[in-house]
C-alpha positions as CSV (number, residue, x, y, z in Angstrom):
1,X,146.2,101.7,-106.8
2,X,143.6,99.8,-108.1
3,X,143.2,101.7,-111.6
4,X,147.1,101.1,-111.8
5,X,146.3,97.2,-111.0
6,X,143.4,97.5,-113.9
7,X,145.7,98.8,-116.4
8,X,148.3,95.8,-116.1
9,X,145.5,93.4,-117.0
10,X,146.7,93.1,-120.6
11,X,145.9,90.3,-123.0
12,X,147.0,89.7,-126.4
13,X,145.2,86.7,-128.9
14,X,146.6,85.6,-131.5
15,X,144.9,84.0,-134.5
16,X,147.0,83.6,-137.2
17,X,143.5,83.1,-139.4
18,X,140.0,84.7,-139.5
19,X,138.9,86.1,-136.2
20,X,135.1,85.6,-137.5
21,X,135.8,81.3,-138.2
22,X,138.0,81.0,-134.8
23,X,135.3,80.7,-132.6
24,X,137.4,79.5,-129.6
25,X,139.4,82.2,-129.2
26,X,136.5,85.0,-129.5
27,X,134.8,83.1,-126.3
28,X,138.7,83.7,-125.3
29,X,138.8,87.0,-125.3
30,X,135.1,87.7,-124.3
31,X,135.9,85.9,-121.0
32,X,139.0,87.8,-120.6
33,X,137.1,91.0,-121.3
34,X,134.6,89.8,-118.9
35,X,137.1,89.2,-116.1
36,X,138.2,92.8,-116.8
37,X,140.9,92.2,-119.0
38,X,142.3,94.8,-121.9
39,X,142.8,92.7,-124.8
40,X,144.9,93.0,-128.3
41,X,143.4,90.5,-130.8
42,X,145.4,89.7,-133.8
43,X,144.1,88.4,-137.0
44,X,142.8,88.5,-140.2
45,X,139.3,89.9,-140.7
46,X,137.5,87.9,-143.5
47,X,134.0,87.7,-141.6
48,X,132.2,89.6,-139.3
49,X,133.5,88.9,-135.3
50,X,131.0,88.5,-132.3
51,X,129.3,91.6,-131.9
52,X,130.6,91.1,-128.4
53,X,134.3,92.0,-129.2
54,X,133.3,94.8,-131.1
55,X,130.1,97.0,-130.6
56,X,130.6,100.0,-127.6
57,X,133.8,97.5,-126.2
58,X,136.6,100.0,-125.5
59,X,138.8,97.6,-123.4
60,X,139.3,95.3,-127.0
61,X,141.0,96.4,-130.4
62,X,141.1,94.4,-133.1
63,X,144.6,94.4,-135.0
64,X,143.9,93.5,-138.4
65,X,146.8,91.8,-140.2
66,X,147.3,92.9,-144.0
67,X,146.4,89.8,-146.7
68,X,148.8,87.8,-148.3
69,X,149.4,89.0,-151.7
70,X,148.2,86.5,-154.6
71,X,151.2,85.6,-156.6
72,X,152.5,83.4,-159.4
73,X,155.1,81.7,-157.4
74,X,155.6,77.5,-157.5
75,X,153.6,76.0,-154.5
76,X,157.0,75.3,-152.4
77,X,157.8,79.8,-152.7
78,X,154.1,80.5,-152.3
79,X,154.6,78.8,-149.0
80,X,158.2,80.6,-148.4
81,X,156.8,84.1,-149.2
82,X,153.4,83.6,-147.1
83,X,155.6,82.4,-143.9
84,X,157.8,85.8,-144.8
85,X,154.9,87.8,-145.3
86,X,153.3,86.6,-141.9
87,X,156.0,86.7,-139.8
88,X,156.7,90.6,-140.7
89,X,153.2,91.5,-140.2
90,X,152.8,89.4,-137.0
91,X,156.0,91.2,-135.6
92,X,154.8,94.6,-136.8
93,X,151.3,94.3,-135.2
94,X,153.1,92.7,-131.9
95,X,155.2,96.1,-131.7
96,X,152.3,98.6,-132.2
97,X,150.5,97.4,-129.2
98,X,151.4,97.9,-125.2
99,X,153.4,94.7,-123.9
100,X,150.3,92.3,-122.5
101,X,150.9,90.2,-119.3
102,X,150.8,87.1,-121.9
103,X,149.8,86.1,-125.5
104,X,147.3,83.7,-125.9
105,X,148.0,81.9,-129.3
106,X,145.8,79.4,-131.3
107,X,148.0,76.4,-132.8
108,X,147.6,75.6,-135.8
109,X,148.9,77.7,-137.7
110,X,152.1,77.1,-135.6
111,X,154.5,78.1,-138.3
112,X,155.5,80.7,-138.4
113,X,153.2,81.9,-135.5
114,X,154.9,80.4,-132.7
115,X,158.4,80.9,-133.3
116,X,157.6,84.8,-133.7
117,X,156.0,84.6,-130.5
118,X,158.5,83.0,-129.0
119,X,161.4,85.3,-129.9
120,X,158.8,88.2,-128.8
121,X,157.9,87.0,-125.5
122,X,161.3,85.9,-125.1
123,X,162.7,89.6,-126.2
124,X,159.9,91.3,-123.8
125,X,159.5,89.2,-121.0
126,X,156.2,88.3,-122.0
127,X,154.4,84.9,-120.8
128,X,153.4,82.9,-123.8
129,X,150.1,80.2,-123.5
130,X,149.8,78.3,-126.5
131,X,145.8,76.8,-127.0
132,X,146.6,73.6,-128.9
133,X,143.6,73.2,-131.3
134,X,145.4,70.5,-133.4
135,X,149.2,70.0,-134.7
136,X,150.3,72.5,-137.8
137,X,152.5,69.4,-138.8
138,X,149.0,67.0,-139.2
139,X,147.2,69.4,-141.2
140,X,150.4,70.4,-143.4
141,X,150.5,67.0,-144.3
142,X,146.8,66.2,-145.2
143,X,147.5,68.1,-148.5
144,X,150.8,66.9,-149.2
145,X,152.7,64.2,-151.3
146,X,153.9,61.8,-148.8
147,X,152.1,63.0,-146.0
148,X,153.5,63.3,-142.3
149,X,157.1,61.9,-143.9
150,X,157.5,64.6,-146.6
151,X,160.4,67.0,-145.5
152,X,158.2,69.8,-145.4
153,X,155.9,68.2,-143.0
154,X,158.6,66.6,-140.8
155,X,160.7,70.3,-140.3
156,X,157.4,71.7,-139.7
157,X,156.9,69.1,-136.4
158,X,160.1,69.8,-135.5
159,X,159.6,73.3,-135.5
160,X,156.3,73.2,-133.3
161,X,157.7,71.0,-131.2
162,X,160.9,72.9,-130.3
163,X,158.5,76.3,-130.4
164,X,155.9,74.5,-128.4
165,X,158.2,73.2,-125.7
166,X,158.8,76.7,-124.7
167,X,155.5,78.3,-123.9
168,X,154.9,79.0,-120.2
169,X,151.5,77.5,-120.4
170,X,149.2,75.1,-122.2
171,X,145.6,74.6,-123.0
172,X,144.2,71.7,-125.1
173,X,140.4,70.3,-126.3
174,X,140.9,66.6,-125.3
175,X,142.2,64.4,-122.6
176,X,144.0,62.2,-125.2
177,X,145.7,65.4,-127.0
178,X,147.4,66.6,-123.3
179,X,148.2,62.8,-122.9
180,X,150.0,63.1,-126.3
181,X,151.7,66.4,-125.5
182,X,153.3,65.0,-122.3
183,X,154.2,61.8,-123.7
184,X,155.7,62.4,-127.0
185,X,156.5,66.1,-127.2
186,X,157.9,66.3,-123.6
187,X,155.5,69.3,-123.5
188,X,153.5,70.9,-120.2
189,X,152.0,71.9,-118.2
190,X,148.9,71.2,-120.0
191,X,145.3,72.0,-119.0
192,X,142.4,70.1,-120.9
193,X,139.8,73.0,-122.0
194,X,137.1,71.3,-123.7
195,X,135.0,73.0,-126.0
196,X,131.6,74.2,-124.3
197,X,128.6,75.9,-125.8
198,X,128.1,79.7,-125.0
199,X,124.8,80.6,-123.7
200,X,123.7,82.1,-127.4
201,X,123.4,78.4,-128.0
202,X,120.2,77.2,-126.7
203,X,116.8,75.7,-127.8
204,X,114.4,77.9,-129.0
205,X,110.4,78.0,-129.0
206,X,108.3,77.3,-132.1
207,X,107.6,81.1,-132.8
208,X,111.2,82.0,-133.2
209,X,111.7,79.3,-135.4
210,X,109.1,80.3,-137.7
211,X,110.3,83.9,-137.5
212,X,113.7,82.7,-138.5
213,X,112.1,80.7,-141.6
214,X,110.6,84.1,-142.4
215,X,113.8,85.7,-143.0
216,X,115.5,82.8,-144.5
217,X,112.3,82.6,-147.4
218,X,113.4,86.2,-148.5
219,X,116.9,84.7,-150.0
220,X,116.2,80.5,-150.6
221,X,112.9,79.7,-152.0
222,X,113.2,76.3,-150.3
223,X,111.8,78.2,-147.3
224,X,108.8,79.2,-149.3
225,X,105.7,77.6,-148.8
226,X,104.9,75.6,-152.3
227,X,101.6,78.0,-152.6
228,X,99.9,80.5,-150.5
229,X,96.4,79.2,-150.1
230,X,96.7,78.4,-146.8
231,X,96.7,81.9,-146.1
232,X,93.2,82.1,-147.8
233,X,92.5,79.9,-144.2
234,X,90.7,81.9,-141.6
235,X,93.3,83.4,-138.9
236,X,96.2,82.5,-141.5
237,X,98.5,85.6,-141.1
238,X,102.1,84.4,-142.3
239,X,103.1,80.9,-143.9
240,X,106.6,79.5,-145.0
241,X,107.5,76.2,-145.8
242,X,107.2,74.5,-142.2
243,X,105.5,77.1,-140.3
244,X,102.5,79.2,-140.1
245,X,101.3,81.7,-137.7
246,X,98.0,82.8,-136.8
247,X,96.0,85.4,-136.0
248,X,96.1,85.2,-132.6
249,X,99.9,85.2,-132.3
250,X,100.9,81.1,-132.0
251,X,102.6,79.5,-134.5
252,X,101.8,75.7,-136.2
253,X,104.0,73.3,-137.7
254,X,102.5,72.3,-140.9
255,X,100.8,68.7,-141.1
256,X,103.4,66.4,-143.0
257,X,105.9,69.3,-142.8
258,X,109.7,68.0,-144.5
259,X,112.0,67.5,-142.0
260,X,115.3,70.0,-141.6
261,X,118.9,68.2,-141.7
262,X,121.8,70.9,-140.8
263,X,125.3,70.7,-141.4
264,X,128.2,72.7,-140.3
265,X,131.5,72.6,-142.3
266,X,134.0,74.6,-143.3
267,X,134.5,73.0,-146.5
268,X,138.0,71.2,-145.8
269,X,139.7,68.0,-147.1
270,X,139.4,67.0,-143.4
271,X,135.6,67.5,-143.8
272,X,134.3,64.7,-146.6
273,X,131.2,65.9,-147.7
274,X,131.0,63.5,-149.9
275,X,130.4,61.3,-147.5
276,X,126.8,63.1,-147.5
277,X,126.2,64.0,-150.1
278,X,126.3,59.8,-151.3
279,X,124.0,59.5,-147.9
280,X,121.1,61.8,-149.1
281,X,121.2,60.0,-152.4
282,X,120.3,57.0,-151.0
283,X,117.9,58.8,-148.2
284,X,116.1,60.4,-152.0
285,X,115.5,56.7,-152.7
286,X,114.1,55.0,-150.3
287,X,111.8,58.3,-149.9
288,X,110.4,58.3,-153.7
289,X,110.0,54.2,-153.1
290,X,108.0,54.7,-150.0
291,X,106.8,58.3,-149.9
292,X,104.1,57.6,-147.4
293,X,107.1,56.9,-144.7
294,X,109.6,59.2,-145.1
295,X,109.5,63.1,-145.3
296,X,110.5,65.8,-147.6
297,X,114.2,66.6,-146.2
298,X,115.8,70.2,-146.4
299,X,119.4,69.8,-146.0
300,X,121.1,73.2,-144.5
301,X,125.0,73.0,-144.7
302,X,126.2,76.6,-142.8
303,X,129.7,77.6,-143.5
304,X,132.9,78.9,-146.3
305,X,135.6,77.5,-147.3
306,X,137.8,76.7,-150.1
307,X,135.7,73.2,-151.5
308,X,132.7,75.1,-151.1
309,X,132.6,76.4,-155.1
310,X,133.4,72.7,-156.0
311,X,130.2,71.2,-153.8
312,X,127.9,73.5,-154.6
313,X,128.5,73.0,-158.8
314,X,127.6,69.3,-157.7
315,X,124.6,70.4,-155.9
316,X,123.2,72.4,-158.7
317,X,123.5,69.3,-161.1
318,X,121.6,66.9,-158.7
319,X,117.4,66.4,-159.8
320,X,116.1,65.0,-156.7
321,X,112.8,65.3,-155.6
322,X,112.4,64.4,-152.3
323,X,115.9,66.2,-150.7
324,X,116.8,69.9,-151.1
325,X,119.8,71.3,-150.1
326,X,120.9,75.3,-149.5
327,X,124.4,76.4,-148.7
328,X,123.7,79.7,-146.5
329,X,126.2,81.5,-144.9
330,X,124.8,83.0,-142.1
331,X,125.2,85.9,-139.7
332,X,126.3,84.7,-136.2
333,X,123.0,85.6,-134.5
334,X,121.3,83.2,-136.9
335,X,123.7,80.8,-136.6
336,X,122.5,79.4,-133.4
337,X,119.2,79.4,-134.2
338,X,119.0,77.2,-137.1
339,X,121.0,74.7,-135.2
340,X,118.0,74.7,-132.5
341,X,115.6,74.9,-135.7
342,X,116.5,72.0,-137.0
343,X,115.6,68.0,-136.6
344,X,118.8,66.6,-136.9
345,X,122.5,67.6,-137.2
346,X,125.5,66.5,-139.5
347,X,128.8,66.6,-138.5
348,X,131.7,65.5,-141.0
349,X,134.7,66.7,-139.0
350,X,137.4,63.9,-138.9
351,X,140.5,64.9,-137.2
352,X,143.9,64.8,-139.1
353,X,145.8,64.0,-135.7
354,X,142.7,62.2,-134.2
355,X,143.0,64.1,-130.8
356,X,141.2,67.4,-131.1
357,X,137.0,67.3,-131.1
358,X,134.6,68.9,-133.6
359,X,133.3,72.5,-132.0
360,X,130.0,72.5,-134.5
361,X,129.1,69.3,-132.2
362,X,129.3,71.3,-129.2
363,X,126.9,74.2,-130.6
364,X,124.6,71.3,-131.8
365,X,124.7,70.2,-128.3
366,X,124.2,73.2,-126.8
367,X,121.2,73.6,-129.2
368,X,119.6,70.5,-128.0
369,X,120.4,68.8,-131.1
370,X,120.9,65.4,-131.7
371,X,123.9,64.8,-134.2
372,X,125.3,62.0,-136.2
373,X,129.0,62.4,-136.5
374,X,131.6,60.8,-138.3
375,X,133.7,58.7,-136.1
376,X,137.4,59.0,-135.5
377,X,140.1,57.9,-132.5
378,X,138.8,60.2,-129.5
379,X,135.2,61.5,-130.5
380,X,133.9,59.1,-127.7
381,X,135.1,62.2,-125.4
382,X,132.6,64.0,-126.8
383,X,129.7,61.5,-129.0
384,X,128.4,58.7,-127.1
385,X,126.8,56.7,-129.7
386,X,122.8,55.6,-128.5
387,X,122.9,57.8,-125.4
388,X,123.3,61.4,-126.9
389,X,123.9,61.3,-130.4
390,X,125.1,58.3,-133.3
391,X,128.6,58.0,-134.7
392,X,129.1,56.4,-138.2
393,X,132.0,54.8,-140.5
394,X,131.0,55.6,-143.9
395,X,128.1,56.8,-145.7
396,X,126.0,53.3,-146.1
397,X,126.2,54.1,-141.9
398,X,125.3,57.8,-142.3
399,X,122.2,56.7,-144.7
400,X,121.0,53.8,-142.4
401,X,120.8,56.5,-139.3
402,X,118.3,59.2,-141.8
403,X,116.3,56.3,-142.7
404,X,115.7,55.3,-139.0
405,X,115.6,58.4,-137.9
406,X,113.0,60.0,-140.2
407,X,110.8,57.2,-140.8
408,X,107.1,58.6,-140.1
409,X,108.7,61.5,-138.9
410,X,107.3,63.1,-137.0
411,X,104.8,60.9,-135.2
412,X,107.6,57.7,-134.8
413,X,107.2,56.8,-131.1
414,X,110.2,54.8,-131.0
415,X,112.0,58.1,-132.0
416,X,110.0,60.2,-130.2
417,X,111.7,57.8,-127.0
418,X,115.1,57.8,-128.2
419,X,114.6,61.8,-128.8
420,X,113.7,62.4,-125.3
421,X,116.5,59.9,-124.0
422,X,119.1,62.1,-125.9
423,X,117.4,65.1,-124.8
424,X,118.2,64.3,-121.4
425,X,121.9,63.6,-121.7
426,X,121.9,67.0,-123.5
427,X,120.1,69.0,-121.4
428,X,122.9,67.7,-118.7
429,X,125.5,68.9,-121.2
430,X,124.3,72.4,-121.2
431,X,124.7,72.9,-117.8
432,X,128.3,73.6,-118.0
433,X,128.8,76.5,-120.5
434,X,131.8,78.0,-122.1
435,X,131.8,81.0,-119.1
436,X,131.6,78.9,-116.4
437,X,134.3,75.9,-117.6
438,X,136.9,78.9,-118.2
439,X,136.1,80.1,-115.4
440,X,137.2,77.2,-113.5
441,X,140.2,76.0,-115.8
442,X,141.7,78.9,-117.7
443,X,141.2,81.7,-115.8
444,X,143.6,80.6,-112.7
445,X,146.3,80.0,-115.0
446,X,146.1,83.0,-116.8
447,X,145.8,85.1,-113.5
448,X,149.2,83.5,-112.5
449,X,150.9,85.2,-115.4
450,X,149.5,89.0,-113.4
């Protein structure tokens, strides 16, 4: 009886995107696995997933979905023959595996992803939960002539709409987004799910930082120390650029070491890195005016995407002195530990329908780093400004908060105070991680659908 009762726990995600960039729905479907769940992902495989959904996990399969073939077509029948294209290999993959208990989708991409989930729910008797990331309509529109009243963009809202109304369940990543799916799209139920860090986000002693720096120097020279000689130092065993360890095993920050700035983006329109990039310009003068007061700064920005070509030929044309920057795309086990490596994080994310949060805060957070992030209509759910984090308008804003921040860094006491204070408010956010908040808000409405 019970192995009969195990095999009817069956779960089916849906990301109608890379599996490797949706992070939200791989802590999905490792807490559905954990809860002894068999689970069906579907997606595209462009980077490497968690090693958690796929090394020695027999009760997950990954059902790649075939790319969409490059063609010559005007813009308005590229966007025909992708929805064609996706909605045939959607359907096919949703045939080849045994009928779950519900589908879990991500939204956006809502078209054409939830009508065919719709019509095969509706067709199999499937429950259908819908985790509203953001509106498909919002983001159509961002890269559109006429924006949210073009006729593309408006059939697409009615479409999510009409397809969202019928799921059997909802999830969402802010309190104003569920407020906005009652209210104006006569949507529910809806349970808030906010984003929360998994435990592989966490601060990290100095030693692994250094060891991190050591793998890092093999690829960017910025990690590099500018010559070896302190290893000519008695007890000197390995030196990068901010580290050295010593014979006896501990590990040093340098004296006047630069300071490390980290981004996360995924190179977007909604994602103006611009915005930074004009920031650190003015950062690279104020530190070549007064040298003695502000540091060295090594900008990390993590990530792909498609402006990423376009920002880095910028990059390479820029002859600063006192800021370096390095576009590494790193492996997911690194990923976290540059975040809790670094001094300071960036965060660029503004939302298209200003109700969904930025998830490369929540690592930062979880990380135990402070982050300056751009400000938009509900970030305040997430970045309070002065108690764990700042929030800025533009990039004179932005600039302002490095030069404050990094003045006689690292010895400031006034942000050595202001450090600590926001230390606090994030060690009380990492209290509640990913596992435990689905634990207490997803996993009873998914165990309804058994």
């Amino acid at each position: 009886m019970a192995e009969r009762q195990l095999k009817k726990r069956n779960a089916c995600v849906i990301v109608l995107g890379d599996i490797g960039r949706s992070p939200r729905m791989q802590y999905h479907t490792q807490s559905l696995l954990e809860d002894n769940y068999n689970v069906d992902i579907i997606g595209y495989l462009e980077t490497r997933p968690l090693d958690a959904l796929t090394v020695a996990q027999p009760k997950c399969k990954i059902h790649e979905l075939p790319a969409v073939p490059v063609t010559n077509l005007t813009p308005k029948l590229k966007l025909l023959f992708k929805a064609i294209w996706q909605t045939l290999s959607l359907l096919i993959a949703l045939i080849s595996i045994p009928r779950p208990n519900f589908l879990l989708v991500q939204n956006p991409p809502g078209i054409p992803t939830l009508v065919v989930c719709y019509l095969y729910c509706a067709l199999t008797r499937t429950k259908l939960a819908i985790d509203w990331h953001n509106y498909t309509y919002t983001v159509l529109a961002m890269g559109m002539a006429g924006g949210e009243q073009s006729r593309l963009s408006r059939l697409t809202k009615r479409l999510e709409r009409y397809f969202g109304s019928k799921a059997h369940t909802h999830f969402c990543v802010t309190k104003a987004m569920k407020e906005d799916l009652q209210r104006n799209w006569n949507i529910g139920p809806v349970t808030v799910l906010y984003d929360r860090a998994p435990t592989q986000f966490h601060p990290i002693e100095l030693a692994q930082k250094h060891d991190l720096f050591m793998k890092l120097s093999k690829d960017y020279a910025q990690f590099m120390p500018q010559c070896y000689a302190d290893l000519k130092q008695s007890g000197v065993l390995e030196s990068t650029a901010l580290t050295q360890k010593m014979a006896n095993g501990s590990v040093l920050y340098k004296p006047q070491r630069q300071a490390v700035l980290v981004s996360s983006t995924s190179w977007t329109p909604d994602e103006d890195f611009g915005i930074l990039l004009q920031a650190l310009e003015s950062y690279e003068r104020i530190a070549l005016e007064q040298p003695q007061l502000y540091p060295t700064l090594l900008c990390i920005i993590t990530g792909k995407g498609p402006q990423k070509a376009h920002y880095e030929a910028q990059i390479a044309k820029l002859q600063w002195q006192k800021v370096s920057i390095v576009t590494p795309w790193l492996e997911p086990e690194d990923y976290p530990s540059i975040l809790a490596s670094a001094d300071l994080g960036v965060c660029l994310h503004w939302s298209t329908s200003g109700l969904d949060l930025p998830m490369k805060v929540v690592d930062m957070f979880g990380s135990g780093l402070p982050v300056c992030a751009y400000n938009f209509k509900c970030l305040d759910e997430l970045v309070k400004h002065g108690e764990n984090g700042f929030v800025f308008s533009d990039h004179q804003e932005l600039a302002e908060q490095l030069r404050i921040w990094f003045e006689n860094f690292p010895n400031n006491p006034s942000i050595i105070e202001t450090r600590s204070r926001f230390g606090r408010s994030l060690q009380e956010f990492q209290e509640l991680r990913w596992r435990e908040n689905w634990k207490q808000h997803a996993a009873p409405v998914l165990e309804a659908f058994l």
